[in-house]
N, CA, C and O atoms as CSV, one atom per row, in Angstrom:
chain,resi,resn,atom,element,x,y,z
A,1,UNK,N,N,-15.791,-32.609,8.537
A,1,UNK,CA,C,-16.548,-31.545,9.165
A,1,UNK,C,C,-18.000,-32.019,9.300
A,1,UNK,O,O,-18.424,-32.845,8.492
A,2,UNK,N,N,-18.586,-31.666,10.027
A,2,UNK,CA,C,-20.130,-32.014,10.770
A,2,UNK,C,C,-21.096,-31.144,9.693
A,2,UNK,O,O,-20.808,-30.041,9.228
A,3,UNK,N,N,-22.160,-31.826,9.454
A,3,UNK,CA,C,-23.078,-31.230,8.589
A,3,UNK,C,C,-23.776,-29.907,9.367
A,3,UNK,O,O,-24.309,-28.967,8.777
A,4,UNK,N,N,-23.631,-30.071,11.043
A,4,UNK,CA,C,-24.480,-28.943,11.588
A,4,UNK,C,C,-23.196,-27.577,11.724
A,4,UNK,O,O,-23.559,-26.477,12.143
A,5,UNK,N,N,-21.804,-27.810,11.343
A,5,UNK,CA,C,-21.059,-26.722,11.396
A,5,UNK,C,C,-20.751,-26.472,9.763
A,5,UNK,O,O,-20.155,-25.441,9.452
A,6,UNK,N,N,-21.039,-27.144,9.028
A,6,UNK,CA,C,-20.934,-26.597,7.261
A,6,UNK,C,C,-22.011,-25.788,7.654
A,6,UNK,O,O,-21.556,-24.681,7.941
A,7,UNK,N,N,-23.279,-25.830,7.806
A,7,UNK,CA,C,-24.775,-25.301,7.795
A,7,UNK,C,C,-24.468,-24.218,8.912
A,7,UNK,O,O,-25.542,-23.616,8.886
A,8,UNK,N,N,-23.970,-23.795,9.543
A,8,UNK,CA,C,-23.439,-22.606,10.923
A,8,UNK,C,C,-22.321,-21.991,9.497
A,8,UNK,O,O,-22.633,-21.066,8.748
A,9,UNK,N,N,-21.367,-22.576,9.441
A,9,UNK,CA,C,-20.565,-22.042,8.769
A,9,UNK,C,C,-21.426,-20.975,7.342
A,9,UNK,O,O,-21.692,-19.775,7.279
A,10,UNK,N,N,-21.606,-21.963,6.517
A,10,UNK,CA,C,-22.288,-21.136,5.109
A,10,UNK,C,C,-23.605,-19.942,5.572
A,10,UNK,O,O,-23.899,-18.944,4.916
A,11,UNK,N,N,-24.318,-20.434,7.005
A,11,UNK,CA,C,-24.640,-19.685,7.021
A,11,UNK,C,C,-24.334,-18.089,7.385
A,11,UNK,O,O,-24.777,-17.066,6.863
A,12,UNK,N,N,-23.316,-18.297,8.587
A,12,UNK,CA,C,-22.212,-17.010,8.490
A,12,UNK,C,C,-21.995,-16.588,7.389
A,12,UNK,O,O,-22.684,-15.631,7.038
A,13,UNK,N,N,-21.023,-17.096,6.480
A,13,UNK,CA,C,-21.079,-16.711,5.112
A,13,UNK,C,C,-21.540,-15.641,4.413
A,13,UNK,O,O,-21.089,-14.549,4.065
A,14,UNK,N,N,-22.882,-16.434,4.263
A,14,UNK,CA,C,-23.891,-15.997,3.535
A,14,UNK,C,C,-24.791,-14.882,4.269
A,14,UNK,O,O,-25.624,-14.147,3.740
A,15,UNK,N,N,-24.467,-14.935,5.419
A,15,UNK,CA,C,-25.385,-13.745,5.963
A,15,UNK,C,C,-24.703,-11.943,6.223
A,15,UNK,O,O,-25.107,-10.786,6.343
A,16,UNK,N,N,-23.249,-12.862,6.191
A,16,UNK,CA,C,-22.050,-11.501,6.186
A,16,UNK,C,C,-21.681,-11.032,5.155
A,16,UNK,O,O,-20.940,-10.051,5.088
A,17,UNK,N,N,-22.359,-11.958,3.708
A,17,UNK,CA,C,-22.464,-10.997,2.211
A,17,UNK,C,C,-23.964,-10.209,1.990
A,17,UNK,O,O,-24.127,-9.270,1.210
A,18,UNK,N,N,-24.797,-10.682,2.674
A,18,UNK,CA,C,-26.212,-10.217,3.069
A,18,UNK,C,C,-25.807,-8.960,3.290
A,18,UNK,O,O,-25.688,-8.025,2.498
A,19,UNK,N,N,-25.529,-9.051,4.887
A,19,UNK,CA,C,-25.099,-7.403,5.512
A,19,UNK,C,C,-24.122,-6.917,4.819
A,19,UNK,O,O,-23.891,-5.786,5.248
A,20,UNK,N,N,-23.501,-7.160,4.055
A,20,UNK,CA,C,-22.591,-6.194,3.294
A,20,UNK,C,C,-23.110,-5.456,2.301
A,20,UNK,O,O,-23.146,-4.226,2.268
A,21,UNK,N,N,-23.608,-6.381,1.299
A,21,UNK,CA,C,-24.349,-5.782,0.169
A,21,UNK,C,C,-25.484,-4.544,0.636
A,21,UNK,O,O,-25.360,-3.395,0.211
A,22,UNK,N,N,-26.804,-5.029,1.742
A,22,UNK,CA,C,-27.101,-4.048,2.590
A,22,UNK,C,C,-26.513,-2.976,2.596
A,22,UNK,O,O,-26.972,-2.064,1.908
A,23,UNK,N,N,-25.379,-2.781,3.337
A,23,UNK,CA,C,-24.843,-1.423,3.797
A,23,UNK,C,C,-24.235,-0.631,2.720
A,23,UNK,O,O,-24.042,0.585,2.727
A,24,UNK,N,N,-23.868,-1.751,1.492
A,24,UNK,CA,C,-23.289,-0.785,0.617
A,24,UNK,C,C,-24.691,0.170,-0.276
A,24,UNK,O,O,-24.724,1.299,-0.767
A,25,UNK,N,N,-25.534,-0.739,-0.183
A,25,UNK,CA,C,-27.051,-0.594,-0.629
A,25,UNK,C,C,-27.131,0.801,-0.141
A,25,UNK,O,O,-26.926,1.619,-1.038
A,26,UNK,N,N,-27.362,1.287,0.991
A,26,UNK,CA,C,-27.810,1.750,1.934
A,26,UNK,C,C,-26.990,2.846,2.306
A,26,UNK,O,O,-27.254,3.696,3.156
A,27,UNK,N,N,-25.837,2.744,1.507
A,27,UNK,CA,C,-24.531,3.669,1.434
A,27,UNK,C,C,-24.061,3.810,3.042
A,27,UNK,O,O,-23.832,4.914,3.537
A,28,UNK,N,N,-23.969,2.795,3.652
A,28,UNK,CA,C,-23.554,3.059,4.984
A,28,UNK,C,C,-21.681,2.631,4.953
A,28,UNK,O,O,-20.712,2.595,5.711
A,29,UNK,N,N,-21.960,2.435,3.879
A,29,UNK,CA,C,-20.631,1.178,3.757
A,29,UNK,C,C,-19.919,1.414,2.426
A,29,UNK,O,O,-20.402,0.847,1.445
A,30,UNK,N,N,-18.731,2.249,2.246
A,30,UNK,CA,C,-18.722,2.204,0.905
A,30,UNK,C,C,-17.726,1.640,-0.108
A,30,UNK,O,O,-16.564,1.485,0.267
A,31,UNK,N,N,-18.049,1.343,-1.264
A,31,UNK,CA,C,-17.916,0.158,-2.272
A,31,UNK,C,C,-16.362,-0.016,-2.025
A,31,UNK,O,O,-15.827,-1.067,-2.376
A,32,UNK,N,N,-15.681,0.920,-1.473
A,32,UNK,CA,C,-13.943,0.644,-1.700
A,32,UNK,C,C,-13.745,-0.180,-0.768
A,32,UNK,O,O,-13.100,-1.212,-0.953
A,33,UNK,N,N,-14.258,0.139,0.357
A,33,UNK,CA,C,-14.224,-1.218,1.662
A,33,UNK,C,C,-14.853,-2.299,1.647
A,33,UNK,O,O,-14.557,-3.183,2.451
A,34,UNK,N,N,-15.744,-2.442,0.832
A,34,UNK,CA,C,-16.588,-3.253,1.092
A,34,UNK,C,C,-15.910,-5.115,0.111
A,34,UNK,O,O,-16.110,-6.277,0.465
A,35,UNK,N,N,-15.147,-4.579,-1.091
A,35,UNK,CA,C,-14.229,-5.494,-1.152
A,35,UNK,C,C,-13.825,-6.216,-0.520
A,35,UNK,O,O,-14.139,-7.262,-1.087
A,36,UNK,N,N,-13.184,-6.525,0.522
A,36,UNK,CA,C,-12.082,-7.148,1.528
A,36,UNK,C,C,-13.403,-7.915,1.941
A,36,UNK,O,O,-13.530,-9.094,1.614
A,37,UNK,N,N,-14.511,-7.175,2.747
A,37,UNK,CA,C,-15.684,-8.050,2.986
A,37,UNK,C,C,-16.443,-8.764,2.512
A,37,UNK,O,O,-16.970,-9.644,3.192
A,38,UNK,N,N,-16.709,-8.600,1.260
A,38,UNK,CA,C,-16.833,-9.326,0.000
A,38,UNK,C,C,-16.034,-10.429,0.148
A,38,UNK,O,O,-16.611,-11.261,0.848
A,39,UNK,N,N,-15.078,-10.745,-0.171
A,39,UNK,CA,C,-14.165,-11.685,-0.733
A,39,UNK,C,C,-14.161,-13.026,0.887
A,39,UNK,O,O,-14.039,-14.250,0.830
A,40,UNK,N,N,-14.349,-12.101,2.175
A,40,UNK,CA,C,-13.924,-13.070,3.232
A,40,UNK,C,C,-15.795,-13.613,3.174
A,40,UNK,O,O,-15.831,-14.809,3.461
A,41,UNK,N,N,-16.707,-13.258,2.995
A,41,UNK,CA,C,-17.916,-14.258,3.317
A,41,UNK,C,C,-18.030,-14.832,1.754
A,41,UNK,O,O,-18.662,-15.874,1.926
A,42,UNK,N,N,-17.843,-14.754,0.740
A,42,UNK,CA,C,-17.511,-15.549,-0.363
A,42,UNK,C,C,-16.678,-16.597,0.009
A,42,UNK,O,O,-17.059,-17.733,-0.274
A,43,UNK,N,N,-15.414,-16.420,0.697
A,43,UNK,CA,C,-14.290,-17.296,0.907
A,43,UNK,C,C,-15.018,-18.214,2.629
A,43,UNK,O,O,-14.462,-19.241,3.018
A,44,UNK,N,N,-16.037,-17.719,3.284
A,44,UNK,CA,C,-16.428,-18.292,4.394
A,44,UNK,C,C,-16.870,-19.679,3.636
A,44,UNK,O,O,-16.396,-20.815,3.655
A,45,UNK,N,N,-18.153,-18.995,2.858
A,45,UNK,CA,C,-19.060,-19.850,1.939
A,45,UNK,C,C,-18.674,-21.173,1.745
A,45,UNK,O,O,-19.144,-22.238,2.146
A,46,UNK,N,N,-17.625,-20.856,0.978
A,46,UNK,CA,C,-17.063,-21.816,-0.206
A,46,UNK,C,C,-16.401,-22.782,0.501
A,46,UNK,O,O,-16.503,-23.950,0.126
A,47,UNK,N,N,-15.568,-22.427,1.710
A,47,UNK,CA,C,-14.919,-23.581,2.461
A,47,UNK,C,C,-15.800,-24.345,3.338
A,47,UNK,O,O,-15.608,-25.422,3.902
A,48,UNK,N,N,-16.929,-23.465,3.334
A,48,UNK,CA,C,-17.833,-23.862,4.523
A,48,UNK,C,C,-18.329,-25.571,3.613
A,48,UNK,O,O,-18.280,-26.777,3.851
A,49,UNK,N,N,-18.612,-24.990,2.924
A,49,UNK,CA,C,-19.414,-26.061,1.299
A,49,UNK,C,C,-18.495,-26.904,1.405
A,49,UNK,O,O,-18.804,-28.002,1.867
A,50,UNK,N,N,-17.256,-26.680,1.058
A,50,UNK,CA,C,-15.896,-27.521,0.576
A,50,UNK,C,C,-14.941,-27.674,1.732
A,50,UNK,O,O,-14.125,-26.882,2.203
A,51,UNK,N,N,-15.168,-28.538,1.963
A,51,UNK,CA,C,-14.476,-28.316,3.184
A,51,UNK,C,C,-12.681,-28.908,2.970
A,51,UNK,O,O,-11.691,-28.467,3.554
A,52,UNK,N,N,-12.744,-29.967,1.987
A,52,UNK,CA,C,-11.387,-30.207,1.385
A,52,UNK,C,C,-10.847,-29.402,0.814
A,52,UNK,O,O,-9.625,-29.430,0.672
A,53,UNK,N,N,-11.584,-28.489,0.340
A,53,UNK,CA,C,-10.305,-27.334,-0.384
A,53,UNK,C,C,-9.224,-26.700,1.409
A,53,UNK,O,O,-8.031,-26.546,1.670
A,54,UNK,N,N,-10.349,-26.557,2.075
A,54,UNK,CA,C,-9.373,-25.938,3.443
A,54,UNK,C,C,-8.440,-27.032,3.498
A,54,UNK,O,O,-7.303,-26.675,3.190
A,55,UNK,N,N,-8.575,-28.473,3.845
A,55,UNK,CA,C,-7.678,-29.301,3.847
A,55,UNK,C,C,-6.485,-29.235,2.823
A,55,UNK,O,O,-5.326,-29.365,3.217
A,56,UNK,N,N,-6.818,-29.018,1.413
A,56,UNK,CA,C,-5.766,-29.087,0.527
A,56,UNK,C,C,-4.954,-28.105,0.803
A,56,UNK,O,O,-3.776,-28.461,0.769
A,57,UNK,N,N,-5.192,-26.536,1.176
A,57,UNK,CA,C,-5.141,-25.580,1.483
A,57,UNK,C,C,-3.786,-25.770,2.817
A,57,UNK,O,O,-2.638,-25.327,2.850
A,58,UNK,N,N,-4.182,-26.200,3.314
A,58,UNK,CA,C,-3.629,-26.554,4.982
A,58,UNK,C,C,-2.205,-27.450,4.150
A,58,UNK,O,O,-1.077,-26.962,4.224
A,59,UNK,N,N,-2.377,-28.357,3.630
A,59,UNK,CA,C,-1.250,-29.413,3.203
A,59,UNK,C,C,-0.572,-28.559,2.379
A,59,UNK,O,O,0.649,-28.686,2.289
A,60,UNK,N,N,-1.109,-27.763,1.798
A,60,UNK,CA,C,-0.387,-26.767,0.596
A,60,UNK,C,C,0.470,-25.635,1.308
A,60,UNK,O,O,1.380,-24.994,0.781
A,61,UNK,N,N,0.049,-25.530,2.478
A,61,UNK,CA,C,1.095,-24.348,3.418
A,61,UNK,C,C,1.684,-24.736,4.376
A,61,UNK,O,O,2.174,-24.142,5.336
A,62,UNK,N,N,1.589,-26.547,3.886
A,62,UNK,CA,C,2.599,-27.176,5.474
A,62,UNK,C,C,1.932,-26.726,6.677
A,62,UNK,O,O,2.696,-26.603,7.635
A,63,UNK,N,N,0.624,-26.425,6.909
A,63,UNK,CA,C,0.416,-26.284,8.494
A,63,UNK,C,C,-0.244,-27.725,8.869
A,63,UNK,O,O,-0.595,-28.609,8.087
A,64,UNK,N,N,-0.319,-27.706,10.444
A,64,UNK,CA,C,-0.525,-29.021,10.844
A,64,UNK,C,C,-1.915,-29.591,10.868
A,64,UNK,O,O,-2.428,-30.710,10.899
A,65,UNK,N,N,-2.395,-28.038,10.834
A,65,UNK,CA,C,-4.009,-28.051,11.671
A,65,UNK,C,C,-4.764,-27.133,10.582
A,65,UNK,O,O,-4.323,-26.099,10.080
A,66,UNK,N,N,-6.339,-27.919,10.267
A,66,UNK,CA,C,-6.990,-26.757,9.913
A,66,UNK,C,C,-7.180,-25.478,9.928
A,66,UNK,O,O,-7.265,-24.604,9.066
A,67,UNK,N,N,-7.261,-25.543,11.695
A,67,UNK,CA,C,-7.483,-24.278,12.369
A,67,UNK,C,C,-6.534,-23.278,12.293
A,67,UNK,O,O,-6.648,-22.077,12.048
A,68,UNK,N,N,-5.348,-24.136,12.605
A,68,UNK,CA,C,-4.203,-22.851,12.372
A,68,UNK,C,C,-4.206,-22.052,10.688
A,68,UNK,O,O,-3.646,-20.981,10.450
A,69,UNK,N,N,-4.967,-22.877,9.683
A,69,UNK,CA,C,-4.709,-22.077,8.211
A,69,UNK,C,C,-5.844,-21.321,8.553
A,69,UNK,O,O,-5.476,-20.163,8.360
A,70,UNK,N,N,-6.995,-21.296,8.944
A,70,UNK,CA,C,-7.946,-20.510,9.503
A,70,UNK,C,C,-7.341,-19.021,9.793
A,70,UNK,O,O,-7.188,-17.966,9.178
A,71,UNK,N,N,-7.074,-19.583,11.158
A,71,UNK,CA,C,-6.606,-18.561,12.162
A,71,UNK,C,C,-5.127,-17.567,10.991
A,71,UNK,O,O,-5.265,-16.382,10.690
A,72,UNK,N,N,-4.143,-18.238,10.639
A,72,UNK,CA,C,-3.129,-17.677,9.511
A,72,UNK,C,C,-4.171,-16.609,8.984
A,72,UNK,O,O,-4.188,-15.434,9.349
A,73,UNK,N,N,-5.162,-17.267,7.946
A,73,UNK,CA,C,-5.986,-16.077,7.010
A,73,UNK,C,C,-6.869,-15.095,7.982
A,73,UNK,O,O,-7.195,-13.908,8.028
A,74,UNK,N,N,-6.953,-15.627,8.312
A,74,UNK,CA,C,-7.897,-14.343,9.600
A,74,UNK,C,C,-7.136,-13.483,9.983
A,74,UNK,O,O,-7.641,-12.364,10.075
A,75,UNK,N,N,-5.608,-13.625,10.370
A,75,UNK,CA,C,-4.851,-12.558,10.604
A,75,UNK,C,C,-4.458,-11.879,9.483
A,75,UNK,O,O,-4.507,-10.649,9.499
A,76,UNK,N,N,-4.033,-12.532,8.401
A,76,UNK,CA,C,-3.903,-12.005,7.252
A,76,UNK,C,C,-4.796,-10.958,6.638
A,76,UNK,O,O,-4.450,-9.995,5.954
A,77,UNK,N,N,-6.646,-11.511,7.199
A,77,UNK,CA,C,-7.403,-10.133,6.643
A,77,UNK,C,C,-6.981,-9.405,7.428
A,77,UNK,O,O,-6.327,-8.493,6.922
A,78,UNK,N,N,-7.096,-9.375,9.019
A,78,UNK,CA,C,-7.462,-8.302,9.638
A,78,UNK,C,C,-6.322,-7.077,9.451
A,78,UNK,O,O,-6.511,-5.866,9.562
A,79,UNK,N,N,-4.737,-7.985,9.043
A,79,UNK,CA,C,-3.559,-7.090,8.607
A,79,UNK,C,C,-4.050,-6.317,6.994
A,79,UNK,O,O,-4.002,-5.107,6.773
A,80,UNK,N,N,-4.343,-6.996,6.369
A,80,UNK,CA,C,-5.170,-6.160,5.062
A,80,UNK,C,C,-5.856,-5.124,5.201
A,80,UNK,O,O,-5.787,-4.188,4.404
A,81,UNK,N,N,-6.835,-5.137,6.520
A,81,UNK,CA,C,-8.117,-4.192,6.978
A,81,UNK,C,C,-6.688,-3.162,7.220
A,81,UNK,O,O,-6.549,-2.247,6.409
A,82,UNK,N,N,-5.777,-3.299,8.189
A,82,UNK,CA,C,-5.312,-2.269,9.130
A,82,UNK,C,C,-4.833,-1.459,7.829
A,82,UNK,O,O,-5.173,-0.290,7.645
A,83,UNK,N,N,-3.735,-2.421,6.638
A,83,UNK,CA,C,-3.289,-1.652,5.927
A,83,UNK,C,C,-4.303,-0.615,5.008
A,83,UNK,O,O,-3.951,0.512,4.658
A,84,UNK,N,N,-5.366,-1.105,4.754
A,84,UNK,CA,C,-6.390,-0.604,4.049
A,84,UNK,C,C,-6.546,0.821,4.551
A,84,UNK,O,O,-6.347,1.841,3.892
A,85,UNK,N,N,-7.022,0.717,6.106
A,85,UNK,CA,C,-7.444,1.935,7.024
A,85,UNK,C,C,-6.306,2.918,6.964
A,85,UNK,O,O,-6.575,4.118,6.908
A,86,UNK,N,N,-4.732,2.402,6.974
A,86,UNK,CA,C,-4.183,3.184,7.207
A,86,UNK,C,C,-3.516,4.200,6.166
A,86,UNK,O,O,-2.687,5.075,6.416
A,87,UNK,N,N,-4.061,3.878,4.994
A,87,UNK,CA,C,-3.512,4.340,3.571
A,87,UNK,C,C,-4.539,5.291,3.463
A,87,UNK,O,O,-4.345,6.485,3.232
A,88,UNK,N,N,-5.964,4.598,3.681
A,88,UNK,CA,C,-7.232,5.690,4.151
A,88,UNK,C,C,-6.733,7.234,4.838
A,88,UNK,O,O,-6.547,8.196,4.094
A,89,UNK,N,N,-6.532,7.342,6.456
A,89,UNK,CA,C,-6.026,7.547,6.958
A,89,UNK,C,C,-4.805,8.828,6.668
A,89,UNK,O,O,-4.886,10.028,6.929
A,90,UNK,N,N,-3.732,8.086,6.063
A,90,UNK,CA,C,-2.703,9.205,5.362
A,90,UNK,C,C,-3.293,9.738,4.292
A,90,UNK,O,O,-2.995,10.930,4.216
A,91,UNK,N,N,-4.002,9.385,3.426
A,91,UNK,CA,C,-5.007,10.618,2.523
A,91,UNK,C,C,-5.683,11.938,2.927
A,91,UNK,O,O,-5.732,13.121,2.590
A,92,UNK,N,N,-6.276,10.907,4.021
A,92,UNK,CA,C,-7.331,12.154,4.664
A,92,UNK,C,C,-6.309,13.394,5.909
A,92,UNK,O,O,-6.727,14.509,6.222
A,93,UNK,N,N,-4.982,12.783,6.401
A,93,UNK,CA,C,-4.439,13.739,6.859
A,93,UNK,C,C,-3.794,14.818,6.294
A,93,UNK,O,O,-3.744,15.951,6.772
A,94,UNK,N,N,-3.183,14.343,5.015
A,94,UNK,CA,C,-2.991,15.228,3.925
A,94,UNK,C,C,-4.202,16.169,3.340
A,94,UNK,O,O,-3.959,17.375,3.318
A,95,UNK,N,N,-5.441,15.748,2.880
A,95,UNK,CA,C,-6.235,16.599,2.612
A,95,UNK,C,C,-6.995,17.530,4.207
A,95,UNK,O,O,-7.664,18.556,4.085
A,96,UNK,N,N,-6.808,17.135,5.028
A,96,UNK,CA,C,-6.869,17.970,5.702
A,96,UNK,C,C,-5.665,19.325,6.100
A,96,UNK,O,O,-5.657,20.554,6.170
A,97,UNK,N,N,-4.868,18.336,6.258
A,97,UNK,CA,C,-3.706,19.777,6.262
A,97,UNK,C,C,-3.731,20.681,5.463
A,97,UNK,O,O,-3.364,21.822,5.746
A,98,UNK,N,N,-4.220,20.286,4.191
A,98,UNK,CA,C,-3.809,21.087,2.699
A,98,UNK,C,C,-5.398,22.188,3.535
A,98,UNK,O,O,-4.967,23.252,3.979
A,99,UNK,N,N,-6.359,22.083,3.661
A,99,UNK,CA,C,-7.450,22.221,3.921
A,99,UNK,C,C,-7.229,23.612,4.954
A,99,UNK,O,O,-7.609,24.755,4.698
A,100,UNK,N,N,-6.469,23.128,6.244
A,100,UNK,CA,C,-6.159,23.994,7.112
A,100,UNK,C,C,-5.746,25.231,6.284
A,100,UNK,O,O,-6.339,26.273,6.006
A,101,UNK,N,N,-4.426,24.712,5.964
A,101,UNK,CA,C,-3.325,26.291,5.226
A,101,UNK,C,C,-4.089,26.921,4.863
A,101,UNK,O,O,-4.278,27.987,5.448
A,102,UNK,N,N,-5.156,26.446,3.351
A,102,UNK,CA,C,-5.743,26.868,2.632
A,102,UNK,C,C,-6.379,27.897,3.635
A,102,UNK,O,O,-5.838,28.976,3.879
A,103,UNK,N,N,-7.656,27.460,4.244
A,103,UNK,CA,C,-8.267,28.695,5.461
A,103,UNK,C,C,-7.354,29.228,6.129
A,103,UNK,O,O,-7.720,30.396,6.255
A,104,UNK,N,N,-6.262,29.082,6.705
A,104,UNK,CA,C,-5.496,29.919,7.118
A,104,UNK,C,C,-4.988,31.446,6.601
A,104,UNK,O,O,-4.868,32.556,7.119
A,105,UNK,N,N,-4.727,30.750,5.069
A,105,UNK,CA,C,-4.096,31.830,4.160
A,105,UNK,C,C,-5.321,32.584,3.776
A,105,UNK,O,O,-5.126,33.797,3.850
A,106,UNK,N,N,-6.801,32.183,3.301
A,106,UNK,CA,C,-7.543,32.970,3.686
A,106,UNK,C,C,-8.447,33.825,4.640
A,106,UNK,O,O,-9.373,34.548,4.272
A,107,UNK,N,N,-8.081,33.649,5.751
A,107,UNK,CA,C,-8.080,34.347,6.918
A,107,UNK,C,C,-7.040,34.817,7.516
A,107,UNK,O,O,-6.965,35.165,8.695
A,108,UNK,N,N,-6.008,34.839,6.500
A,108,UNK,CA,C,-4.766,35.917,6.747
A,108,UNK,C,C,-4.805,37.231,5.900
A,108,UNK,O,O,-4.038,38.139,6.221
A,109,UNK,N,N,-5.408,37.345,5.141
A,109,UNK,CA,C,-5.669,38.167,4.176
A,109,UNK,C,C,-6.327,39.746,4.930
A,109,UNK,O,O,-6.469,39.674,6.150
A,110,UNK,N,N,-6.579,40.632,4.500
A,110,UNK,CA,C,-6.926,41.773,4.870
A,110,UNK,C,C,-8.101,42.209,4.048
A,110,UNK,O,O,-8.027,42.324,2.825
A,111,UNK,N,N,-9.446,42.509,4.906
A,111,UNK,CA,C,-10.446,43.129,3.391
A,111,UNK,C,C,-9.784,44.172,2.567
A,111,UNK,O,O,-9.003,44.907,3.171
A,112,UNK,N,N,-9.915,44.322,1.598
A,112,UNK,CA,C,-9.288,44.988,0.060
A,112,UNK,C,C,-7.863,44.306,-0.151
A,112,UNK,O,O,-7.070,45.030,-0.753
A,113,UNK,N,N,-7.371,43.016,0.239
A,113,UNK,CA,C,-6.118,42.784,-0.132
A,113,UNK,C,C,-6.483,41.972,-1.315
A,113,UNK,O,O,-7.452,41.214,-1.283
A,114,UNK,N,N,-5.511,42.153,-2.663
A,114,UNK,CA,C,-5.364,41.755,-3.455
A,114,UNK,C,C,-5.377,39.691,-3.131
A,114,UNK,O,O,-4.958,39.305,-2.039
A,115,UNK,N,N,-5.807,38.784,-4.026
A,115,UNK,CA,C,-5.391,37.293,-3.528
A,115,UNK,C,C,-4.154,37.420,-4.539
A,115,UNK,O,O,-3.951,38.270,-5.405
A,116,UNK,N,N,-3.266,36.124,-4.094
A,116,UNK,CA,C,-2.278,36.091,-4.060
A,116,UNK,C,C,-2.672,35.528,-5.628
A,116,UNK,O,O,-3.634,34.790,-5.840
A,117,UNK,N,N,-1.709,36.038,-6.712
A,117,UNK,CA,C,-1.897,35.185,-8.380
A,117,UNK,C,C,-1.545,33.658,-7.898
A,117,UNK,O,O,-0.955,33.352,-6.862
A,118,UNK,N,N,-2.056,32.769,-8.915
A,118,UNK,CA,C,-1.756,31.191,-8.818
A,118,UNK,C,C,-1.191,30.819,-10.011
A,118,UNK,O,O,-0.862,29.648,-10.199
């Protein structure tokens, strides 16, 4: 690897744990997601630095090409992200439904009606 794409590389890296930490800072971003992002500009970093670990990496999963173990983990996060979002996702449709009834059943009610015992 070329010293001017380690130095592009780490700096990606390092600038996409920058903006992360930021946003979690900043609460734009919060700490449960921010994991997955964490771990991929740590993992940019380190290969960026090392560039034989990607190689060992590559021989270790039988692929032919750097790029393709690249490209493999890149899909691999972005399938992590989807599963992440979508577990997100079924929480929040559940607490919303529960949410609805709830106002429903209290705007089914009648002024002076007893609430229902729990």
């Amino acid at each position: 690897m070329d010293v001017r794409q380690k130095i592009l590389a780490a700096t990606c890296g390092i600038s996409l744990l920058l903006v992360i930490i930021e946003l979690v800072r900043r609460r734009k971003l919060r700490v449960e997601y921010a994991w997955l992002w964490i771990l991929a500009g740590i993992t940019i970093a380190v290969i960026s630095v090392n560039y034989q670990l990607l190689v060992w990496i590559t021989k270790l999963i039988g692929a032919g090409f750097t790029s393709s173990t690249l490209f493999f983990f890149g899909i691999f996060f972005v399938l992590a992200l989807c599963l992440q979002f979508s577990v997100k996702i079924s929480r929040l449709e559940n607490q919303v439904k529960n949410l609805a009834q709830q106002l429903a059943l209290r705007n089914a009610r009648k002024p002076g009606d007893e609430p229902p015992a729990e």
